[in-house]
C-alpha positions as CSV (number, residue, x, y, z in Angstrom):
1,X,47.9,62.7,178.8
2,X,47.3,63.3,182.4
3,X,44.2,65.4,182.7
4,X,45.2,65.9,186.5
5,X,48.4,67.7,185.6
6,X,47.0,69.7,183.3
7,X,44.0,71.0,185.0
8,X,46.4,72.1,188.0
9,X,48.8,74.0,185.2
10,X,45.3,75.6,183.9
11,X,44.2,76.3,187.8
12,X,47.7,77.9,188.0
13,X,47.1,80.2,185.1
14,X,44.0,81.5,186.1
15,X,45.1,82.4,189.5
16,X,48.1,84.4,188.0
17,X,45.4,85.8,185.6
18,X,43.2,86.8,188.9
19,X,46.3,89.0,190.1
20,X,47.1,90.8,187.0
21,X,45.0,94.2,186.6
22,X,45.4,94.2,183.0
23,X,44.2,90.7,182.3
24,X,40.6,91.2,181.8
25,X,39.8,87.3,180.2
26,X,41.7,84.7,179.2
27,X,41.3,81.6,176.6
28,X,42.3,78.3,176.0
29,X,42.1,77.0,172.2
30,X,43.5,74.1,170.0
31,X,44.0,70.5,171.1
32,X,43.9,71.2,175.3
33,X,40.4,72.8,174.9
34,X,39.0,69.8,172.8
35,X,37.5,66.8,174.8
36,X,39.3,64.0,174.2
37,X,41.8,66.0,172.0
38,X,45.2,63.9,171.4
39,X,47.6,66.1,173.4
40,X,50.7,65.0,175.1
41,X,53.3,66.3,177.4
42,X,54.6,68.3,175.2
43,X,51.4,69.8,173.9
44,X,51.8,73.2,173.6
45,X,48.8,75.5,176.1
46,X,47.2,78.0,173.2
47,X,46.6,80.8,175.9
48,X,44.3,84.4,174.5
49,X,44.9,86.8,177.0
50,X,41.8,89.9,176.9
51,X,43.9,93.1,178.2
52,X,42.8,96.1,179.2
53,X,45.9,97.2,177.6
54,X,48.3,95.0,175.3
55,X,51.2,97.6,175.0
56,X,52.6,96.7,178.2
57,X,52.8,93.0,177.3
58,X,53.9,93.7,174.3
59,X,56.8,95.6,175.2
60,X,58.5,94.1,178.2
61,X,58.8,90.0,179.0
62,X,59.3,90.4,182.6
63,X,55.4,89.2,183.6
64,X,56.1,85.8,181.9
65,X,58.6,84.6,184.6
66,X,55.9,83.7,186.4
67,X,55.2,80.5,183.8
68,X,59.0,79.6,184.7
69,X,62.6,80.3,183.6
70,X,62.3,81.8,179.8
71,X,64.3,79.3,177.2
72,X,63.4,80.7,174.1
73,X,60.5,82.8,172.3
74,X,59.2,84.6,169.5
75,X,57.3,87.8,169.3
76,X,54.9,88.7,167.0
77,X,54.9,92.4,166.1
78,X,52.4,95.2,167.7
79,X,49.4,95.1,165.1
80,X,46.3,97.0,164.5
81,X,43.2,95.8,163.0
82,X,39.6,98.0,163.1
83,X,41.2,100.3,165.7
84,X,42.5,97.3,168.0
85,X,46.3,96.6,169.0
86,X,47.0,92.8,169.0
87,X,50.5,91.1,169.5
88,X,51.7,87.4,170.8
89,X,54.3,85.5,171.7
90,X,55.9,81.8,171.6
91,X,57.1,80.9,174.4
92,X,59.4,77.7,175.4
93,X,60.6,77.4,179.2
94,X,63.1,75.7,180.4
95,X,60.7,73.3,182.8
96,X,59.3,72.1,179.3
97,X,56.1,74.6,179.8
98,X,55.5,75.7,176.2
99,X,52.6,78.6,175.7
100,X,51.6,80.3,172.9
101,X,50.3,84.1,173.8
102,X,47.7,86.2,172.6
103,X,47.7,89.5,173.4
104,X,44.3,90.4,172.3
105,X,42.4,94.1,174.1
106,X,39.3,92.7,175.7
107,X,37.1,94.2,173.1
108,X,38.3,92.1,170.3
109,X,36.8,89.1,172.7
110,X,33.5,91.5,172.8
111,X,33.5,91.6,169.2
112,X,34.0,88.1,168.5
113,X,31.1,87.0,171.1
114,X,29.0,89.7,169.3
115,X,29.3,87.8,165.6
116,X,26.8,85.4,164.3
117,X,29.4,82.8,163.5
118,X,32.1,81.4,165.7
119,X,35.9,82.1,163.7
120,X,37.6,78.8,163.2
121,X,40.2,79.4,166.1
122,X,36.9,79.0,168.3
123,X,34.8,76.6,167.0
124,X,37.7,74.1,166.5
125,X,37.2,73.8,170.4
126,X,37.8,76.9,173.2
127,X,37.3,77.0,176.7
128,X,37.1,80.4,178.9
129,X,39.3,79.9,182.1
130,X,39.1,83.7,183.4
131,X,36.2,86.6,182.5
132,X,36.4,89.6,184.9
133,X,34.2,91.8,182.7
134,X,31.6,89.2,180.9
135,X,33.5,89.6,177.8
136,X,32.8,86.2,176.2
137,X,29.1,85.7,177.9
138,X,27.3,86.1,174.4
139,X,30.0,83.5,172.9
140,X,28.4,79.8,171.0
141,X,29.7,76.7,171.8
142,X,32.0,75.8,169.4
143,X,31.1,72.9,166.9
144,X,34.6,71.1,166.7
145,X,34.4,71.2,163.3
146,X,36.4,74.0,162.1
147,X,40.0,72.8,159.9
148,X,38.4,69.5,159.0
149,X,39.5,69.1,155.2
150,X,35.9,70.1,152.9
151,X,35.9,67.6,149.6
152,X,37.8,69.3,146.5
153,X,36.0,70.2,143.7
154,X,36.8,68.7,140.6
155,X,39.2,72.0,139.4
156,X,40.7,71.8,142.4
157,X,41.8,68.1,142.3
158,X,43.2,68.5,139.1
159,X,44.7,71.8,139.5
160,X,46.9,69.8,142.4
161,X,48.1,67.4,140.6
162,X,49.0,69.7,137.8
163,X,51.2,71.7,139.9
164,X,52.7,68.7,141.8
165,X,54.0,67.6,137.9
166,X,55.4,71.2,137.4
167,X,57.0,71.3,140.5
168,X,58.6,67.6,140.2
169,X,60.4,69.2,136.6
170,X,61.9,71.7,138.7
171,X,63.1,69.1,141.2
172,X,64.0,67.1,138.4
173,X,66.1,70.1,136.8
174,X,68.5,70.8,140.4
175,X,68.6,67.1,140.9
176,X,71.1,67.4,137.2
177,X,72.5,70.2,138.2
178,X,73.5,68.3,141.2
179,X,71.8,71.5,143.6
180,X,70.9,68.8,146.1
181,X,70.0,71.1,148.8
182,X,67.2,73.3,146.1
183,X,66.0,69.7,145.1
184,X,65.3,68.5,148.6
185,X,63.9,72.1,149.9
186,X,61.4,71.7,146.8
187,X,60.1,68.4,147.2
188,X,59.6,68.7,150.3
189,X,58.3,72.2,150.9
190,X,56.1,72.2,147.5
191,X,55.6,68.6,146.1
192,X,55.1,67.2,149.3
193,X,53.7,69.3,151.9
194,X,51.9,71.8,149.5
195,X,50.5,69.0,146.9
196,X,51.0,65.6,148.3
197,X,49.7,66.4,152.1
198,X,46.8,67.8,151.1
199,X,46.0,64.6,148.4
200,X,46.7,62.1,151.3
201,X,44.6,64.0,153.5
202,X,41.6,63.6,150.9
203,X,42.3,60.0,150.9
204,X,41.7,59.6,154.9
205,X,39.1,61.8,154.8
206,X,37.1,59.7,152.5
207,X,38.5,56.3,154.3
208,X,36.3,58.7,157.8
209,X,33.5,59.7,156.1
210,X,35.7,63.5,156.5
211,X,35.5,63.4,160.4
212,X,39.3,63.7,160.9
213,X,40.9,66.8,161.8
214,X,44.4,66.2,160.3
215,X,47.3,67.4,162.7
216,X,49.5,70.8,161.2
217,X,52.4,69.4,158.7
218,X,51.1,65.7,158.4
219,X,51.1,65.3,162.2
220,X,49.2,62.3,163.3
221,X,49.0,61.0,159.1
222,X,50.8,57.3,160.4
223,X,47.6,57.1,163.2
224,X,44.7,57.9,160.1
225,X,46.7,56.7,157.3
226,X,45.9,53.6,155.4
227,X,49.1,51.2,156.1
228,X,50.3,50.5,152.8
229,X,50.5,54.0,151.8
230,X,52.4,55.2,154.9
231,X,54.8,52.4,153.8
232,X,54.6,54.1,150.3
233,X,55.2,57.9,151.8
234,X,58.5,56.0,154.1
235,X,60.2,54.9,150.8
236,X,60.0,59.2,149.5
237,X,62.6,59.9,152.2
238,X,66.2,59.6,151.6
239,X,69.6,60.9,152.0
240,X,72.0,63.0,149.8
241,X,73.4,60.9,147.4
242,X,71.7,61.9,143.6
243,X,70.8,58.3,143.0
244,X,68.9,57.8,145.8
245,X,67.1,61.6,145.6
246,X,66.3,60.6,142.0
247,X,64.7,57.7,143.6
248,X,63.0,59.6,146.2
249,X,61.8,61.7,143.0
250,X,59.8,58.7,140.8
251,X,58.3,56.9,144.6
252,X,57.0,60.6,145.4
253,X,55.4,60.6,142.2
254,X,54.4,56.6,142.5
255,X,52.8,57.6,145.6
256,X,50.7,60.4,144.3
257,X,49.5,58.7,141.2
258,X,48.3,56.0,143.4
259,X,46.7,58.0,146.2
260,X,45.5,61.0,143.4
261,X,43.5,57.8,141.3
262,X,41.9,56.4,144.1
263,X,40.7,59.9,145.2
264,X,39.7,60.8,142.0
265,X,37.6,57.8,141.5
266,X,36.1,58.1,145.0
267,X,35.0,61.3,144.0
268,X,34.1,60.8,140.1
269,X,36.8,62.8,138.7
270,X,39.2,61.8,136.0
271,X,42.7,61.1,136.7
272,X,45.1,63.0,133.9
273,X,46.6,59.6,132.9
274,X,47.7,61.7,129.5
275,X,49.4,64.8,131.8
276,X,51.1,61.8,134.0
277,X,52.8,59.9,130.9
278,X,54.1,63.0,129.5
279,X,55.8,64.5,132.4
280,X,57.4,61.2,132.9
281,X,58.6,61.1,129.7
282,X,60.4,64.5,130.0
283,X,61.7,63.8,133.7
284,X,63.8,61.2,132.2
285,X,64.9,63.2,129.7
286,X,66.3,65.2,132.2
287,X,67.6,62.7,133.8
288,X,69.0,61.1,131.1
289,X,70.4,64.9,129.7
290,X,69.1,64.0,126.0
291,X,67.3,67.2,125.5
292,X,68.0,69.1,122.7
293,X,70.5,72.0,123.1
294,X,72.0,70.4,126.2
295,X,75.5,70.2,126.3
296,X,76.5,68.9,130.1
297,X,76.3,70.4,133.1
């Protein structure tokens, strides 16, 4: 990324942050406000804003023409938490500026400075571009630590891949009914990113000694991930055709087995080998529509 371009974007938010009576402080967090962080181009600028009043932000968009011409957005709604009004926005502008808002009052950023321990969003890296009233002064430098994976405990490992079986049966079940749409939604919202994500993660995380902070949604996994298994996760992608989704199914479930047992032994806890073989055994009865009381589709 070129640090040149983005210091003179951060240069220009500051001085529109100098102009602006309300704007009391302002932030930058995630990837631009870690050293070395892997942003790109398209990195996105994680922007708090300390107001002296949020409500105005909140309810009109024209102050944000000044980042460029307004594609698209979302708004968060007005909240209130211990007495303070917090809001924020998504912003995506048409010159490829993307910012995400937070429209935070100034004394939440007292508050936070005040505490004895930094909250994640901080310690995972922050940088103060603008303080008018010495809001952050009391703030700790953040560790860089914060959203690095912890080892599970044993329950937790095997509470995972518990629910990654359960979840495959339902898969399994749509995937008959020919519902490919529910099959794919489910392996990929549930047995994938909820159960197999996290599993794969573990896996790096022991290959680095857990120094890795893993990207939102598997972002970055092919650049930590051990080759063989990102060849592995490729082959649980497919189409729409049933055969191929069935597939998809059993290499989903090769791939956790595989990464699930070498984690497990890393870590001294027993694989269900038992729990494994008899799920198998009733997916292909599903597949195969040989259970009892089952009379077609």
């Amino acid at each position: 990324m070129d640090k040149t371009n983005q210091e003179e974007t951060l240069a220009s938010f500051v001085r529109w942050g100098e102009s602006q009576l309300l704007v009391r402080a302002m932030i930058l967090t995630s990837t631009r406000a870690i050293p070395g962080g892997a942003a790109d181009i398209f990195s996105d600028y994680d922007i708090i804003l300390g107001l002296s009043d949020v409500r105005p932000f909140f309810e009109e968009r024209g102050w944000l023409e000044a980042f460029g011409h307004l594609l698209v957005m979302y708004r968060d709604p007005l909240t209130e938490e211990d007495g303070l009004f917090t809001s924020g926005n998504v912003v995506q502008f048409e010159e490829g500026l993307k910012i995400d808002f937070s429209l935070w009052p100034g004394e939440k950023l007292r508050r936070i400075a005040a505490q004895a321990q930094l909250p994640d969003e901080f310690d995972a890296g922050y940088r103060v571009l603008l303080d008018k009233d010495q809001l952050t002064a009391r703030l700790r430098p953040p560790s860089y630590q914060a959203y690095i994976p912890k080892p599970p405990t044993e329950t937790e490992y095997g509470e995972s891949i518990e629910d990654f079986f359960l979840v495959a049966i339902y898969v399994a079940k749509y995937l008959w009914r020919d519902d490919v749409m529910a099959a794919k939604f489910v392996m990929e919202n549930f047995m994938r990113h909820e159960h197999l994500l996290p599993m794969l993660e573990w896996h790096l995380e022991l290959e680095q000694d857990w120094s890795v902070k893993p990207g939102l949604y598997g972002r970055r996994l092919k650049q930590w991930l051990r080759p063989d298994l990102w060849v592995d996760l490729e082959s649980t992608y497919t189409g729409a055709s049933l055969p191929d989704n069935w597939a998809a199914l059993y290499h989903t479930i090769a791939l956790m087995r595989k990464v699930a047992s070498e984690v497990g032994s890393r870590l001294g806890y027993p694989y269900p080998e038992e729990l494994d073989r008899r799920t198998m055994v009733y997916l292909k009865k599903i597949e195969n529509s040989v259970l009892p009381g089952v009379q077609g589709k």
